[in-house]
C-alpha positions as a printed NumPy array, in Angstrom:
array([[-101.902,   29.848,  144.811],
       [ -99.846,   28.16 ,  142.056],
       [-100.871,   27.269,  138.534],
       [-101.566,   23.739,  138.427],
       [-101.032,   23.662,  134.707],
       [ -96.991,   24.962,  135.268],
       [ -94.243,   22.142,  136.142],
       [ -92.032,   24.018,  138.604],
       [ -90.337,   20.737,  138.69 ],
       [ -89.255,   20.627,  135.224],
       [ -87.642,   23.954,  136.257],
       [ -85.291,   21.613,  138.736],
       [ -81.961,   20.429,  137.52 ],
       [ -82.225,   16.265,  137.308],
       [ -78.951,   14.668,  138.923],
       [ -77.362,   12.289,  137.079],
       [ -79.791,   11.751,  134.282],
       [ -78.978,   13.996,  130.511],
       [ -81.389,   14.355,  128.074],
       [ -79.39 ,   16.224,  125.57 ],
       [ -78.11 ,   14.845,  122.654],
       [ -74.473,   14.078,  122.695],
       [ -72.202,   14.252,  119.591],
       [ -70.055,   11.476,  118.608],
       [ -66.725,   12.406,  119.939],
       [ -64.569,   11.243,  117.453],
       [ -65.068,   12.611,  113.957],
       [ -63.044,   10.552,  111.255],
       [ -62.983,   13.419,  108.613],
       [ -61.563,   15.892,  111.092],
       [ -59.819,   13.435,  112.721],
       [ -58.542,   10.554,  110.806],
       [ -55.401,    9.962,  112.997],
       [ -58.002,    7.821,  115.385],
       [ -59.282,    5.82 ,  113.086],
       [ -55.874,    5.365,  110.997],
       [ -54.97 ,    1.953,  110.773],
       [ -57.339,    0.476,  114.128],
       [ -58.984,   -2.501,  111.99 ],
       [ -55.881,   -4.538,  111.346],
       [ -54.57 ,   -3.218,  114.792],
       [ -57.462,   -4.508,  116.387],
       [ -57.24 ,   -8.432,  114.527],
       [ -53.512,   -8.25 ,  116.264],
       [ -54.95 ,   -7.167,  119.456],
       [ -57.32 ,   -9.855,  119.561],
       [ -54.744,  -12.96 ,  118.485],
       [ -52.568,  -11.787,  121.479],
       [ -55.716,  -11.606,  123.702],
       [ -57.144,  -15.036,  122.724],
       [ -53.931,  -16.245,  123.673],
       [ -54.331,  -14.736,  127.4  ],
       [ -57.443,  -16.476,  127.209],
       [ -56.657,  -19.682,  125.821],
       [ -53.336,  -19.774,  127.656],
       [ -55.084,  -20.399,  131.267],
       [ -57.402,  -22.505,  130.29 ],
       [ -54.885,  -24.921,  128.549],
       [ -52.333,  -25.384,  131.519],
       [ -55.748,  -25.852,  133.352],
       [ -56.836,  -28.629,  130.922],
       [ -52.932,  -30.223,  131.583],
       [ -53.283,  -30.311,  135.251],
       [ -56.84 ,  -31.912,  135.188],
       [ -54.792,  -34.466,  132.836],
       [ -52.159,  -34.939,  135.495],
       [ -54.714,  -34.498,  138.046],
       [ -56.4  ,  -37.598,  136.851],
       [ -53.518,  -39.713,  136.354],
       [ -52.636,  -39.507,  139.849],
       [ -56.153,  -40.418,  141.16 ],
       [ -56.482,  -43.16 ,  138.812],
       [ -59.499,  -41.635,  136.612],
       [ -61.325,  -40.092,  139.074],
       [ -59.639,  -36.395,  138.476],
       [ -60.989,  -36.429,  134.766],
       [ -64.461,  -36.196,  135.9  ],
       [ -63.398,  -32.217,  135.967],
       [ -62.936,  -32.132,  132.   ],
       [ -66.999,  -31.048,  131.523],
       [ -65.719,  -27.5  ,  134.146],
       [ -63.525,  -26.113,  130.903],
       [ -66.154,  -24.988,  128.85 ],
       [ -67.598,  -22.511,  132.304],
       [ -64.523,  -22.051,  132.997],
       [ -63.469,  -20.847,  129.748],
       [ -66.428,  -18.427,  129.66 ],
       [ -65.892,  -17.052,  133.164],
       [ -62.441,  -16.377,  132.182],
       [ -63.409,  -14.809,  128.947],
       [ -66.095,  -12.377,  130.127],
       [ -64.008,  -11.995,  133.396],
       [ -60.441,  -11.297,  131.196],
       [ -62.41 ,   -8.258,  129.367],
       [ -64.26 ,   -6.683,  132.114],
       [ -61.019,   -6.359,  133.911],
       [ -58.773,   -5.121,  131.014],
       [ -61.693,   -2.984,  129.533],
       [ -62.669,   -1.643,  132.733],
       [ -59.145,   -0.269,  134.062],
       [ -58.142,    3.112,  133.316],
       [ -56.315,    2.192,  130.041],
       [ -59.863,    1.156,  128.284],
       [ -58.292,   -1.548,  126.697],
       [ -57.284,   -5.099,  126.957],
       [ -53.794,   -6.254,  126.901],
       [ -53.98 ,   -7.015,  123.065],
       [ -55.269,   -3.577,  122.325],
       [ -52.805,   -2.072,  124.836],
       [ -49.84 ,   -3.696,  123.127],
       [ -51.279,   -2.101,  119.651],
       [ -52.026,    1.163,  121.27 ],
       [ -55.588,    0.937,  120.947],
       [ -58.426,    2.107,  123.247],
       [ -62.344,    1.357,  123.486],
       [ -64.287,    4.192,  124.314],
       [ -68.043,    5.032,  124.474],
       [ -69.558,    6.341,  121.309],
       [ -69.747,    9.814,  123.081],
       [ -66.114,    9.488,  124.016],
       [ -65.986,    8.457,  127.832],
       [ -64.014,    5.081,  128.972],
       [ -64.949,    1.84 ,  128.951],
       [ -66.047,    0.585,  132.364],
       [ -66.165,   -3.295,  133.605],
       [ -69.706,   -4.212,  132.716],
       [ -69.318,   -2.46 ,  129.467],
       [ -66.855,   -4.617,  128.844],
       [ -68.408,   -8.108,  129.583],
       [ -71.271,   -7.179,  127.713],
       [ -69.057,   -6.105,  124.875],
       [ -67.187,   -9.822,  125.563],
       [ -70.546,  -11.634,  124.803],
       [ -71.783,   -9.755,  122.19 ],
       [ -68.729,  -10.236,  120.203],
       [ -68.909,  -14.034,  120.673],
       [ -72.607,  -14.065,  120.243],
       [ -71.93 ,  -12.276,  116.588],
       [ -69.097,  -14.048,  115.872],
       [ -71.35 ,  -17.8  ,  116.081],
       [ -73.97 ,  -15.736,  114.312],
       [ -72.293,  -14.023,  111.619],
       [ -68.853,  -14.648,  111.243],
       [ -67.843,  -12.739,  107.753],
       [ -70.733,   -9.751,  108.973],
       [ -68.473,   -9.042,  111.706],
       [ -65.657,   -7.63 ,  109.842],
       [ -67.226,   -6.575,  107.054],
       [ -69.225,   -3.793,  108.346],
       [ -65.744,   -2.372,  109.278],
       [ -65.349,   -1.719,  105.733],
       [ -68.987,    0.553,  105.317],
       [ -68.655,    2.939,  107.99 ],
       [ -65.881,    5.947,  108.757],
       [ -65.609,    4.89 ,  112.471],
       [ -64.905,    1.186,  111.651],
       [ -67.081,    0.053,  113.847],
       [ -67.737,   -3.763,  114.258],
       [ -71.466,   -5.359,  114.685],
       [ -71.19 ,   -5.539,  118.719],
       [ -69.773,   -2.133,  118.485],
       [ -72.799,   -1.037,  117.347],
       [ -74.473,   -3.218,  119.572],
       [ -73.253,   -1.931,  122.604],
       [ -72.767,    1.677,  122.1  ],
       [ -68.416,    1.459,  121.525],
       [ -66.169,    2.28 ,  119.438],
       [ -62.074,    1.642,  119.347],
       [ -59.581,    4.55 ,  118.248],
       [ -55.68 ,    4.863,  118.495],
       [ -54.676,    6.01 ,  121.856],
       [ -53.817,    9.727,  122.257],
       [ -50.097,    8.826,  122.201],
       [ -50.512,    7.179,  119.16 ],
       [ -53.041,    9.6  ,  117.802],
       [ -50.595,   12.792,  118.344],
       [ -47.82 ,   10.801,  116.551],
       [ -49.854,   10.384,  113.08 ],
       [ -51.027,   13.97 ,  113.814],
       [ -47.306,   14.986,  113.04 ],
       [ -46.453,   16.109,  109.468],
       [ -44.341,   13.322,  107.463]])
């Protein structure tokens, strides 16, 4: 007869679920080269991807204007669509850049950046539309906040970086080049 005071099942491996504490992976005193630079990086990265953003919804906004021309009025009744579209293309834009294997959007790609989980794995879609809104919901909030913490922490981390469990380094390639001696 077994014990029933002993938890044979606690003696089971769990699939899929860790309770261990993981480390951060990235470590900016023993490894500055990922964290060299990424703030004012990342501002460039996101002027070129507000432009993929904006860019759509623009030529969108001229077509509904031509679209309306040509049916006398009735095609500007689709004017009050841009603001869903805008945030469908938005949260779609970054869970499809942020989610592909590069972990990073085509702003941070062109500045050789990468978003990775705090514990260093890739960025996956949803991650990435939640990361999407809660850098637009702490932007309305607290616009100055946003970059500021930057400037208090080693990782420089934003607010929805915190929020949502991220943080943005210099690709490897990048990384192994500032690892070089000058």
């Amino acid at each position: 007869m077994t014990n029933p005071t002993s938890d044979t099942s606690s003696d089971l491996p769990r699939i899929g679920v860790s309770t261990a504490e993981r480390p951060h992976a990235y470590d900016p005193v023993t490894q500055p080269e990922y964290f060299d630079g990424v703030v004012s990086r990342r501002i460039v990265a996101f002027c070129v991807d507000a432009m993929m953003i904006i860019g759509p919804i623009v030529l969108l906004a001229l077509f509904i204007f031509v679209f309306g021309i040509v049916t006398l009025s009735l095609g500007w009744m689709l004017f009050p669509l841009l603001g869903p579209a805008f945030v469908i293309w938005a949260i779609t834009y970054n869970a499809i850049t942020l989610g592909s294997p590069a972990s990073a959007t085509l702003g941070m790609r062109l500045m050789d950046l990468e978003m990775r989980t705090w514990y260093g794995a890739p960025c996956y879609s949803l991650l990435g539309a939640v990361h999407a809104v809660c850098f637009w919901v702490s932007i309305s909030v607290g616009t100055p906040l946003v970059l500021v913490i930057a400037l208090f922490n080693d990782r420089r981390r934003l607010l929805h970086d915190f929020l949502v469990g991220t943080v943005v380094v210099n690709n490897e390639g990048r990384a192994a080049m500032l690892r070089r001696p000058r």
